[in-house]
Each structure stands twice: as structure tokens, then as C-alpha cells.
N, C-alpha and C positions, 0 to 999 in steps of 0.2 A: 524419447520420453524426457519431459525436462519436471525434475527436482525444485521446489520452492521451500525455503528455509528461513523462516521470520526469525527477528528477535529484535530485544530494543526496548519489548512492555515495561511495564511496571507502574507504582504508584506516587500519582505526581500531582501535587496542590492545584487546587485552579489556579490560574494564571501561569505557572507553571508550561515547561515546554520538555518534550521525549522525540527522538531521533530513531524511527523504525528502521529498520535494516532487511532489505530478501536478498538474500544469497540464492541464484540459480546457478545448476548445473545440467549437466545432458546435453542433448542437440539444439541447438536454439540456432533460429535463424534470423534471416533481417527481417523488416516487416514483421514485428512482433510487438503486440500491443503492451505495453506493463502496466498497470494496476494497482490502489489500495482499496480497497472495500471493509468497511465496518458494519458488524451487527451485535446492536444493544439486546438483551435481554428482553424477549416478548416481542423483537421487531425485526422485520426485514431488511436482508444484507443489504446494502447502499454502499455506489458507488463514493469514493473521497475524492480519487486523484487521478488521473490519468495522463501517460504519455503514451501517444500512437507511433504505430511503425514508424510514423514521416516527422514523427515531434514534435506534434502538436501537443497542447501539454491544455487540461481540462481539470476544472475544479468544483466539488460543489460550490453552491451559491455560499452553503455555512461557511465555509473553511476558507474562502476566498481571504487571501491577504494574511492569512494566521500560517496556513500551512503551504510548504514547497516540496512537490516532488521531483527526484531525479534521479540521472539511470549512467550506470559506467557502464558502457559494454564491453568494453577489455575487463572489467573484474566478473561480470558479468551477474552485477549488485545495482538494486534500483532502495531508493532511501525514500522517506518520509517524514520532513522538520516539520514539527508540532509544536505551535506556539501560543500562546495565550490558552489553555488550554481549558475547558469547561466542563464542570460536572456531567452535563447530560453527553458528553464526550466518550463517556465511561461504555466499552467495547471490545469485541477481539478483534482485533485488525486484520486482515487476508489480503495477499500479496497473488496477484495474478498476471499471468504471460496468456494471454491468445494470440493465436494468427488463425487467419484465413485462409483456403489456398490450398497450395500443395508442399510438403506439408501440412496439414492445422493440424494444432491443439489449443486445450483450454485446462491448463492448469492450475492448483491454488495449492498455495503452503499449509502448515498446522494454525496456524492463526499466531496470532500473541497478542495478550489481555493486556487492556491501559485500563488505569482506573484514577478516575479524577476526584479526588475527594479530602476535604480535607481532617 
């Protein structure tokens, strides 16, 4: 069972920029997907950021070039740079591990709330 542990929210001006943090623990193996997804109030989660088991590394179209994600596996912490950051931004952020396979799971943290306003 692998553990996700967001942090990092909080409230930050537009233009403004927050650094999400997931802390995983438990069994994790290679080929393991990591993930940020946000969902706004009245809307459906969406994906932000993604890096696949192989590294490939995926972004929405919005966040292209504002935001970077990336993943230590020796700490076994994947981040989220938020930069230029936009009121309709405002969200819980959820940090996710899938694999496929043998093991799978599909896990997600507690969320943590950014909120862009000024």
C-alpha cells in the first residue's frame, strides 16, 4: 500500500508562484506513474502534470511552460513548481502513484488547497 502526503498549499497572488510537495511511502515499485491533478470547486478533477514510469513527463496544455514537475526517487517525493499563477488556478491539488501490472495500485493523497487571489 503506498501512502501520499501533499503539502505546499496556500494563498498566493496571481502571478505569484507555490512549490507542491507528495511525500510517498510504503511499497512502491519502478514503473510507477506519478501525478498532479486539480479540482476546482463545481468541476471535475484534471489532470496538471505527469511523469510515467519511463519519464516521460506530460503537461496540460494550460500550465505548459508555467509549471514543472518532478520526482526524486531515492526520497521518494515528486514536486510541483507553480509559476505565474492564475486565479481560475484556485484548487485542491492531488498527488498520484499508478502502475499497472503486477503489482498495481492507484493511489492519491489528502489533497492541499492553493488559492490564487488577490
Amino acid at each position: 500500500q503506498v501512502q501520499l502526503v501533499e503539502s505546499g498549499g496556500g494563498l498566493v497572488q496571481p502571478g505569484g508562484s507555490l512549490r507542491l510537495s507528495c511525500a510517498a511511502s510504503g511499497s512502491i515499485f519502478s514503473l510507477t506513474d506519478t501525478a498532479w491533478y486539480r479540482q476546482a470547486p463545481g468541476k471535475q478533477r484534471e489532470l496538471v502534470a505527469q511523469i510515467s514510469g519511463g519519464g516521460s513527463i506530460t503537461y496540460a496544455e494550460s500550465v505548459k511552460d508555467r509549471f514543472t514537475i518532478s520526482r526524486s526517487n531515492a526520497e521518494g517525493k515528486v514536486y510541483l513548481q507553480m509559476n505565474s499563477l492564475k486565479p481560475e488556478e484556485t484548487a485542491v491539488y492531488y498527488c498520484n502513484f499508478r502502475r499497472i501490472g503486477y503489482p498495481s495500485y492507484d493511489n492519491w493523497g489528502q489533497g492541499t488547497q492553493v488559492t490564487v487571489s488577490s
